[in-house]
C-alpha positions in Angstrom: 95.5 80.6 84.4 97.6 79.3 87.0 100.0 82.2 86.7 97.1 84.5 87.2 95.2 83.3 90.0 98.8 82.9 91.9 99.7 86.9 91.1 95.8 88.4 92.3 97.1 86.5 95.9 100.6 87.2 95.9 100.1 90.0 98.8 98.4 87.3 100.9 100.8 86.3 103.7 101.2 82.5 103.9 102.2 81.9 107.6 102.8 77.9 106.9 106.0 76.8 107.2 108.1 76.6 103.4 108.3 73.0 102.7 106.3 71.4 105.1 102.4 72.1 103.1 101.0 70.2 100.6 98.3 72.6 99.1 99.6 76.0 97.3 97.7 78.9 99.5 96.8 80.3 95.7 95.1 77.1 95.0 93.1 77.1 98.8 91.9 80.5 98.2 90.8 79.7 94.6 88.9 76.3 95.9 87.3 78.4 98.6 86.3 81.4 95.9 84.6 79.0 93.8 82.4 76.9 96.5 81.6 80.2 97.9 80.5 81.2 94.2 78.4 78.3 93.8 76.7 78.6 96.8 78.1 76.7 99.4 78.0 77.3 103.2 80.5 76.2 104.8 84.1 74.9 104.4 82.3 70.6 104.5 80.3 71.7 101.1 83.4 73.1 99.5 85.2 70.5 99.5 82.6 68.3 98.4 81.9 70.7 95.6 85.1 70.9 94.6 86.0 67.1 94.5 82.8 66.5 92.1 84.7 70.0 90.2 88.6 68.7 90.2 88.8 67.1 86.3 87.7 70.9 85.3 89.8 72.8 88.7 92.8 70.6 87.9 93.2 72.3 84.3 93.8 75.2 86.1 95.2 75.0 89.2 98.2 72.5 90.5 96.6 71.0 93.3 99.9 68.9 93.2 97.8 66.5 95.8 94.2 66.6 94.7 91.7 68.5 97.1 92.2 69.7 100.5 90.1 68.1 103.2 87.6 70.4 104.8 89.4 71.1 107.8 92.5 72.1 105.8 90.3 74.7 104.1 89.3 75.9 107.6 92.6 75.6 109.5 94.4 77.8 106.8 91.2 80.3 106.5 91.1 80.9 110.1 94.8 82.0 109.8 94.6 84.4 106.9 94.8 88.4 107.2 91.5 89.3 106.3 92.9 92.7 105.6 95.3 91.4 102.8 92.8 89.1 101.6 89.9 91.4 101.2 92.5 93.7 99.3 93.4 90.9 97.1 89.8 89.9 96.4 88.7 93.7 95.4 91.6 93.8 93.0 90.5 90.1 91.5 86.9 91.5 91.0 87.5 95.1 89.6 89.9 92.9 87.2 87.0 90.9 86.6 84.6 94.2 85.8 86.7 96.6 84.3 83.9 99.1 82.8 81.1 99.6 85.1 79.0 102.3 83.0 75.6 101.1 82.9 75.6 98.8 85.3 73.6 98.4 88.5 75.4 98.7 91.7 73.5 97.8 94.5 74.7 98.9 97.8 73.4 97.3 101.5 73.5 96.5 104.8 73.7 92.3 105.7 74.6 90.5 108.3 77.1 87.4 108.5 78.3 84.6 110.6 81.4 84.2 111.9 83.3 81.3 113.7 86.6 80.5 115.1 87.4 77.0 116.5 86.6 76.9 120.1 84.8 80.4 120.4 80.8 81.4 119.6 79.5 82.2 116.5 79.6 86.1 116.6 77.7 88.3 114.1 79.5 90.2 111.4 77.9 93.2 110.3 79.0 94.2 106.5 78.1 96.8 104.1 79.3 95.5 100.6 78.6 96.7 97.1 77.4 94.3 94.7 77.3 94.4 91.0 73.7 92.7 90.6 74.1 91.2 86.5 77.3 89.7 87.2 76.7 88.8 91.3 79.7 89.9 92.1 80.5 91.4 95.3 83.1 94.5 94.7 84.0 95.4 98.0 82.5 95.4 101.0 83.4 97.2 104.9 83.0 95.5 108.1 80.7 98.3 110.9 81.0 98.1 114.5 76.6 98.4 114.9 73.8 98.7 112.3 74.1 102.3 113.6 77.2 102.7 111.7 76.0 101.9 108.5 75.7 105.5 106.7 79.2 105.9 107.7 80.0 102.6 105.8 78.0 103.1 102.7 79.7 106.3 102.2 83.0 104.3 102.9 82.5 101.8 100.2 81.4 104.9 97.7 84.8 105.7 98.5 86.3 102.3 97.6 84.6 101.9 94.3 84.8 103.7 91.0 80.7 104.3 90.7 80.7 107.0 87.6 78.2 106.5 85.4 76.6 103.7 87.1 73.4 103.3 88.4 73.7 103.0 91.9 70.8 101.4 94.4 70.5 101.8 98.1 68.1 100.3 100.7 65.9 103.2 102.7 68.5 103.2 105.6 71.1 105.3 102.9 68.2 108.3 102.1 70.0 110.6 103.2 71.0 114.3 102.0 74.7 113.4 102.3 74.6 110.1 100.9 72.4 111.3 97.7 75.1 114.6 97.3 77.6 111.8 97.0 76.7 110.2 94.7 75.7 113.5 92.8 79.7 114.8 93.0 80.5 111.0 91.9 78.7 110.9 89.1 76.3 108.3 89.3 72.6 107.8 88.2 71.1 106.3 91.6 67.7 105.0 93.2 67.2 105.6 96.8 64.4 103.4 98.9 62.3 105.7 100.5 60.1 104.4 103.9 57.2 106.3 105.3 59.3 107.3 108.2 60.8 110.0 106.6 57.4 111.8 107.0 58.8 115.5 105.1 60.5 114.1 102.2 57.7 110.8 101.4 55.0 113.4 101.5 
């Protein structure tokens, strides 16, 4: 398992210098994956979480010097290509969920926090597509503005293979384009519908 987990992260660059860590970056990101997974907020709650979890982590990981403190977790985070690591991520999942016929995909708008040591907490604006029976989050795009979002939902329909599923979206994505999308992709989909969009509610 070891083996595996290392290979879904081998694209992530590890800027620390060779010889002078203690933690594998594998097992960081792992650690991280699974507080996040059981619900924790914030880097403090992972590594609690994951100290009551290391008998059952250490069977599969090396962790060659038991958990990393919190602000390890945070100091190598904060230094991570997002790009790389969101790449890796999406590869881990669709690993995870090979055949997604049948399934619900649920597609939406949600904001997020984001903080950097010594800066404000700034607002992160995502669209992400999440498989609802499993909770898995698939992949996800960051927009500039809530304004951007039906450029990002078609952007993630782009990113994921939807055929066959049945595909949900939130009233903001009732859109012509979006539903002719989904159409040429295949999918079965319910769109939300508000009363705002007087001609086609009535």
């Amino acid at each position: 398992m070891e083996e595996e987990v290392a290979d879904f992260f081998w694209q992530v660059t590890d800027y620390r210098v060779e010889g002078r860590y203690l933690h594998e970056l594998s097992d960081i990101i792992w650690l991280v994956l699974c507080g996040l997974l059981a619900d924790c907020e914030d880097f403090e709650q992972i590594y609690h979480y994951t100290c009551d979890k290391q008998a059952v982590l250490a069977r599969f990981l090396s962790l060659p010097t038991g958990i990393p403190s919190s602000y390890t977790l945070q100091r190598v985070f904060s230094r991570l290509n997002p790009i790389e690591l969101a790449a890796s991520l999406t590869h881990w999942g669709r690993d995870i969920l090979r055949v997604l016929a049948g399934q619900q995909l649920a597609i939406a708008g949600r904001a997020g926090a984001r903080h950097l040591p010594g800066q404000r907490q700034a607002s992160v604006q995502l669209v992400r597509v999440w498989a609802t029976a499993q909770r898995l989050c698939l992949d996800q795009t960051q927009m500039a503005t809530k304004a951007n979002e039906l450029v990002a939902i078609a952007q993630v329909l782009d990113l994921v293979e939807v055929a066959d599923s049945v595909v949900s979206i939130d009233a903001s994505g009732c859109q012509c384009a979006i539903a002719a999308t989904l159409v040429e992709r295949r999918t079965y989909y319910v769109l939300a519908l508000k009363q705002n969009q007087r001609a086609l509610f009535e």
